[in-house]
C-alpha positions, 0 to 999 in steps of 0.5 A: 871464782878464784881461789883462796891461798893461805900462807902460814907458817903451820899448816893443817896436821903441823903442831896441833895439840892433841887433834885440836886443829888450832886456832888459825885452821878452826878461824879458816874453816868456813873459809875454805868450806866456800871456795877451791882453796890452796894452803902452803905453809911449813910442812914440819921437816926438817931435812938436808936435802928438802923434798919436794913439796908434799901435797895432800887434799882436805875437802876443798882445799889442797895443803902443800908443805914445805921442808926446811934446812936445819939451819934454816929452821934454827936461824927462822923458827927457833932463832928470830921468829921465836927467840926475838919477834914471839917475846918482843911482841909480848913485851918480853924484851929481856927474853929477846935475842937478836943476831943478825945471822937469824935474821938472815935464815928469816929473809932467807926461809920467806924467800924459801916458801914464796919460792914454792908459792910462786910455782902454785899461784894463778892470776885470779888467786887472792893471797891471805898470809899470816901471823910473825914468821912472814911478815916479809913475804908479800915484799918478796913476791912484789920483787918477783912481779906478783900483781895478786891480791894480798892481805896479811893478819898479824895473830899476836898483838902488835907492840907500842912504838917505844917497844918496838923500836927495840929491834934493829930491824924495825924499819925493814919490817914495817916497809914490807908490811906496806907491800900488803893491800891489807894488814889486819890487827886483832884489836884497834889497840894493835892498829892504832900501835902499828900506825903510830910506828909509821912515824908521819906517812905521807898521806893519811886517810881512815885506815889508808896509808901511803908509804914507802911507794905504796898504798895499802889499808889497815883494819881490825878483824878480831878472830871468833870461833864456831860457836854453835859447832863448839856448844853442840860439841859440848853438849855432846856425851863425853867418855873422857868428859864423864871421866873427869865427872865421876873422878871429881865427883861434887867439888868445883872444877877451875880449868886453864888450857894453854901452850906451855908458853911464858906469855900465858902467864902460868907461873902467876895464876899457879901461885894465884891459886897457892894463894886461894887455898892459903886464904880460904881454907874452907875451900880446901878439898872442895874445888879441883884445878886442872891444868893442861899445858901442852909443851912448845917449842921445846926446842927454846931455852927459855921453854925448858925452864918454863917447864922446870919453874911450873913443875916445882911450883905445882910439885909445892902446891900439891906436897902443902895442901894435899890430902890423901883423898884430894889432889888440889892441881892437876898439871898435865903437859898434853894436849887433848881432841877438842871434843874432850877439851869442850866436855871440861870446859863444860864442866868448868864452874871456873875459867882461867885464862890469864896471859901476860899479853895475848893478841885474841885467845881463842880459849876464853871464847871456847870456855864461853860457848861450852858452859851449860845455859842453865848453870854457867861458869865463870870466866877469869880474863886477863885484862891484855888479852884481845878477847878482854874487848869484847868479853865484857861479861868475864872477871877481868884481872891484871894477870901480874897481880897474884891477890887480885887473880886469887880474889877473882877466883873466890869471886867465881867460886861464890858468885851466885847462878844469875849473876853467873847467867847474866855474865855468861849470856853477855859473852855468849851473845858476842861470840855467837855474832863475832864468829869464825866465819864472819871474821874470814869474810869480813877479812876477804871482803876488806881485801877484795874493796882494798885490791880488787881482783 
């Protein structure tokens, strides 16, 4: 058996919140449990004078990591990765800046990483490459004669056409995808989005496409997670659990869980909940919101303010509504291990998971499969994020919408335990078939009838 190479731009122990593995290395697991496995990606330093690849070995899999220039990490990661495809992607555009110099570091730093790759591939390996920061990867290693198998799966959703045109570069972009056998999309939305910014292929069939000299295939392989593992964690006795048990004591617990990121539509849901306690004052003392918002990319203006806006609007909640033996938003800008963070989704009696456009969200599903079967709480989803097509059993909102989110959360907070059951056993059915696992293989066995070994 050949093995598994994944490319990515965070690899394992790279930017995880607070020991949680993130939603890529939790998807691959089972993945890489099954075969001898290589995974290289951005090792996080950023240097001068990079080093060699480090190289350290987690089961089966070897992780090589590669170091970066500063100016390569400016220009790539903080500059056209994340200041221009991240707000672009989710419909952001006057957050969007485009200079032609980061698109260079952005070409430049793929060519950086299929420059270590190459010295790493075999010809049986199956290549599988991931998410906004190496779109142009697969096209590099063409030029350099990598026959391999490649896939490549875009995590985040794909914009319309309209939208998308917006970037100078588009065309370039939309070539070298081509380069891939398979281009995989969370949801058919994203697909039929990306095949629409085709224009009029020359030829057509189901998910095959041939363009720019090429034929490759498109699919849709919305991400899951380890359900039973999650639930098991849950279920677990919990010190940091039993904590927030004890401190909370009979009120209701709503919990968000996001990176600080202005895609997860914090600033809404924080005035939603404002808005609640404004309207429903007989709830007042007797829930808690607690909100985890680990900071990202600090590094990018628009985060800094991010947190600025959030810190005074939880700063007002608080100072309004508070009562001496009551604190009504708890907003904590660290991560958490995933066992704590699946005790607190299993004492949520409300999930709120509201982006303003999101590709899946791994969080709405993990809420799901924490809740305690006899006594579920209730999901609050987000109409554009990915997991709104398969949690049918959520509350979806349209998270610009601040009365509807605030209507949704006294909703949850009265909806009696069997539409509560009924709602949660929906979600759980779905998660529990739509797994991690089934969507690795579904992903590797599309690639392999695409491009065979």
């Amino acid at each position: 058996m050949g093995r598994l190479v994944v490319v990515s731009n965070r690899i394992p122990g790279h930017g995880t919140r607070g020991g949680n593995g993130g939603g890529l290395a939790v998807g691959l697991n089972a993945a890489l449990a099954k075969r001898p496995s290589l995974w290289l990606g951005w090792s996080g330093d950023v240097t001068d004078t990079p080093p060699p690849p480090e190289r350290r070995h987690s089961r089966r899999t070897e992780i090589v990591g590669v170091a970066l220039t500063p100016a390569l990490h400016a220009g790539f990661y903080a500059g056209f990765a994340n200041s221009l495809l991240w707000p672009l992607f989710h419909y952001r555009l006057g957050l969007v800046e485009y200079r032609r110099a980061d698109y260079a570091a952005y070409i430049e730093a793929n060519e950086w990483i299929a420059s270590a790759l190459m010295n790493e591939l075999r010809p049986d390996d199956t290549i599988w490459v991931h998410d906004y920061h190496l779109i142009p990867l697969a096209k590099i290693l063409r030029a350099r004669g990598v026959a391999n198998p490649i896939g490549y799966f875009l995590h985040i959703p794909f914009p319309a056409t309209e939208v998308f045109r917006c970037l100078p570069v588009y065309r370039d972009l939309v070539e070298a995808l081509a380069h891939y056998d398979l281009v995989g999309f969370q949801t058919e939305s994203d697909r039929v989005q990306f095949v629409d910014v085709l224009g009029a292929p020359e030829k057509r069939a189901g998910d095959t496409i041939e363009m720019f000299g090429r034929v490759f295939q498109t699919g849709v392989f919305p991400i899951g997670i380890d359900t039973q593992a999650f639930a098991a964690y849950a279920a677990k006795p919990s010190p940091d659990g039993q904590r927030l048990a004890d401190n909370i004591g009979d009120r209701k617990l709503a919990i968000g869980v996001d990176r600080l990121d202005y895609s997860k539509g914090l600033p809404n849901r924080v005035a939603a909940y404002g808005e609640f306690l404004e309207r429903h004052p007989d709830w007042r003392g007797k829930v808690q919101y607690l909100q985890i918002a680990p900071i990202s990319r600090g590094e990018v203006s628009n985060y800094r303010a991010l947190r600025r806006e959030l810190d005074g609007a939880a700063g007002r909640i608080n100072g309004k509504y508070a009562d001496f033996d009551w604190t009504p938003l708890r907003y904590v800008n660290r991560g958490f291990p995933r066992g704590t963070l699946a005790a607190f989704y299993r004492r949520a009696r409300v999930g709120l998971v509201t982006p303003l456009r999101d590709g899946m969200n791994l969080v709405a599903k993990e809420f799901v499969a924490a809740q305690p079967p006899d006594d579920p709480g209730v999901l609050i989803l987000s109409e554009f994020a990915g997991a709104a097509v398969e949690l049918s059993g959520a509350l979806t909102i349209n998270p610009y919408d601040v009365d509807g989110i605030a209507d949704a959360l006294h909703r949850a907070l009265e909806m009696p335990l069997d539409e509560r059951t009924s709602r949660w056993r929906a979600d759980f059915d779905v998660i529990s078939t739509n797994t991690a696992a089934f969507w690795s293989e579904s992903f590797l066995s599309a690639l392999a009838a695409a491009r065979p070994t």
